[in-house]
N, C-alpha and C positions, 0 to 999 in steps of 0.2 A: 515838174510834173511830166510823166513818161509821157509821150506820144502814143495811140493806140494805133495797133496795129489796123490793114485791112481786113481782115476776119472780127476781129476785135469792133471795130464801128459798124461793120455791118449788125451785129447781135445786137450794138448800146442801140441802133437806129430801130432794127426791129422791134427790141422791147420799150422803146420809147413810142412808137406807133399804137399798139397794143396797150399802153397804160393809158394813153391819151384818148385812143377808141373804147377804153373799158368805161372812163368817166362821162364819157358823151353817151355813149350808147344804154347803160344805165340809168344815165340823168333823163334821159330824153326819148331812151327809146329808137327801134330800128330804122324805120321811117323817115324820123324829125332829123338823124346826121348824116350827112352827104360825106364823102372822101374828100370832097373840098376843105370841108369844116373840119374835120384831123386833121388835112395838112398843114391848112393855116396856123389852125392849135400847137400841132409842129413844129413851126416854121420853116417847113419844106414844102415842095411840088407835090401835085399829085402823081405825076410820074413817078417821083422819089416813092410815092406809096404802094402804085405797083408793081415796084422794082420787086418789095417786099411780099404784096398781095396781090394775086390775080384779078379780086374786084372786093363790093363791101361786103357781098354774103361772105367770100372765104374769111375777109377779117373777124365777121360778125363772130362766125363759125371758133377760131380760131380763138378767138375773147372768152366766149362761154366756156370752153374744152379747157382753159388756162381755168379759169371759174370754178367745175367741177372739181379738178386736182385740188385746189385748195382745200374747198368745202370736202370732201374724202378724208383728205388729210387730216383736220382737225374734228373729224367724224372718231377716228378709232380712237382717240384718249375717252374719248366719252362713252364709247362701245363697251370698253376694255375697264372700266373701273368697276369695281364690284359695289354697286349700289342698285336701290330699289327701283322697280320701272317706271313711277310718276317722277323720280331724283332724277332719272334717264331722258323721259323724255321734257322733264324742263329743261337739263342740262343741251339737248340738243336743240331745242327751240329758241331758247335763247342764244344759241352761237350762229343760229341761223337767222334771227335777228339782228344781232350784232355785227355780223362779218358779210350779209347778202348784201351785195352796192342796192339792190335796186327791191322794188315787187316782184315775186314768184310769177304770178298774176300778168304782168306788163312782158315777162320775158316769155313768158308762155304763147302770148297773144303774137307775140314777134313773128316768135318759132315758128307759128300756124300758119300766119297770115301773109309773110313775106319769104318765105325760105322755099328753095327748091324739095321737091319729094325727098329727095336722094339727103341733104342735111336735114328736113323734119326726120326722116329718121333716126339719124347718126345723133341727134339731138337729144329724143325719146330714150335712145338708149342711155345715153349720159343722162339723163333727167331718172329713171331707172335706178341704175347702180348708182347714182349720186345721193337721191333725196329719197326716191319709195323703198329702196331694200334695208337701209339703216332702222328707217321707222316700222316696217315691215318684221325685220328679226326682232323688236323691242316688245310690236305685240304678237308673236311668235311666243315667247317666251311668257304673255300674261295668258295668254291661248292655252298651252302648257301648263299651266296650272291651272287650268278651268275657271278663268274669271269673265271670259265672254260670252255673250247671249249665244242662246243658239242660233245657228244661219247666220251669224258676224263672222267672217273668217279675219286672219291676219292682215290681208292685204287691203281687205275693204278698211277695215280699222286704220290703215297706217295713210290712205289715200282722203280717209274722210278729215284725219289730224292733219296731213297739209292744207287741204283744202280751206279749213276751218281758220290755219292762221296768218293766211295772205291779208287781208284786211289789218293785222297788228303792226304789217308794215312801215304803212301810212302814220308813223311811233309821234310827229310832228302835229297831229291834227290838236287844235285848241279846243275841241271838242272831246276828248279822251281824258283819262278821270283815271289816277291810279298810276302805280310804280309799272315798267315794264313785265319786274317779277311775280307782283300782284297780280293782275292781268291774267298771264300763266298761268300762276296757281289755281284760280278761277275756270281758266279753258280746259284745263288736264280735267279739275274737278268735273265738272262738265263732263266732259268727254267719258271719263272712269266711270261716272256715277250718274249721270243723268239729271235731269231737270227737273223730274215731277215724281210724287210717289206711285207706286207702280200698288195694286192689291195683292197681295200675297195667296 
């Protein structure tokens, strides 16, 4: 087995810090893990951790910014296929089930409540171009065909559909009733069409 070089164990170190803080800080939330608790996780110093990170916001910071690229990433095969907006936005609620470590909700509360002004922003913006503009252009494009009420714009629409599916998170509860995609199919309906008949 080659010996890695110095540059080389620096990166394996870093992104071993970072996979170890993504599963704490997810699991648990910003608060509940100390840099202690990575490092042990580690089995490094904490010195060893801010050789890599100035302290835990920058890691926190750092973790989520790795988080978004992903989630981006596997945002445009679903953007990009030619299918119908309720096919769209299952397809994209479920990869954000699937692929989020954690609650939308839990990370959010993070963001607000522990982070310096200067990363709540930097954050917003990544929470932004990550999760509101993908669902944002989806009802763009039902807006475009005139299928939303009046005074719904785009953006309220795409903000009220995140909001709606923090709660499906929680996929574990012994109280939940129904397939993941079932579920969905139900929320979108919901959400498309409403709940009650309306008088003509």
């Amino acid at each position: 087995m080659t010996k890695r070089t110095r540059a080389e164990e620096l990166i394996f170190t870093r992104n071993k810090i970072l996979a170890t803080a993504r599963d704490l800080f997810m699991e648990k939330g910003y608060r509940s893990v100390s840099t202690r608790d990575i490092a042990a996780r580690c089995q490094m110093t904490q010195p060893g951790i801010y050789h890599h990170f100035k302290d835990k916001e920058t890691l926190y910071v750092e973790v989520v910014r790795q988080l978004t690229i992903e989630i981006q990433a596997d945002m445009i095969p679903i953007e990009k296929a030619n299918s119908t907006p309720q096919v769209q936005l299952k397809a994209m609620l479920m990869m954000l089930i699937e692929n989020h470590p954690t609650n939308i909700l839990m990370m959010i509360h993070d963001i607000l409540n522990e982070l310096s002004k200067e990363n709540q922003f930097l954050m917003f913006q990544l929470w932004q171009t990550t999760y509101l503009e993908p669902f944002n252009r989806v009802f763009k494009t039902i807006s475009d065909q005139g299928m939303l009420r009046d005074g719904v714009t785009s953006e309220t629409a795409a903000r009220y559909c995140l909001s709606t599916i923090s709660p499906i998170f929680a996929s574990d509860s012994p109280f939940r009733q129904g397939s993941m995609s079932d579920r969905l199919d139900e929320l979108i309906d919901f959400m498309m069409f409403g709940i009650c008949k309306k008088e003509v």
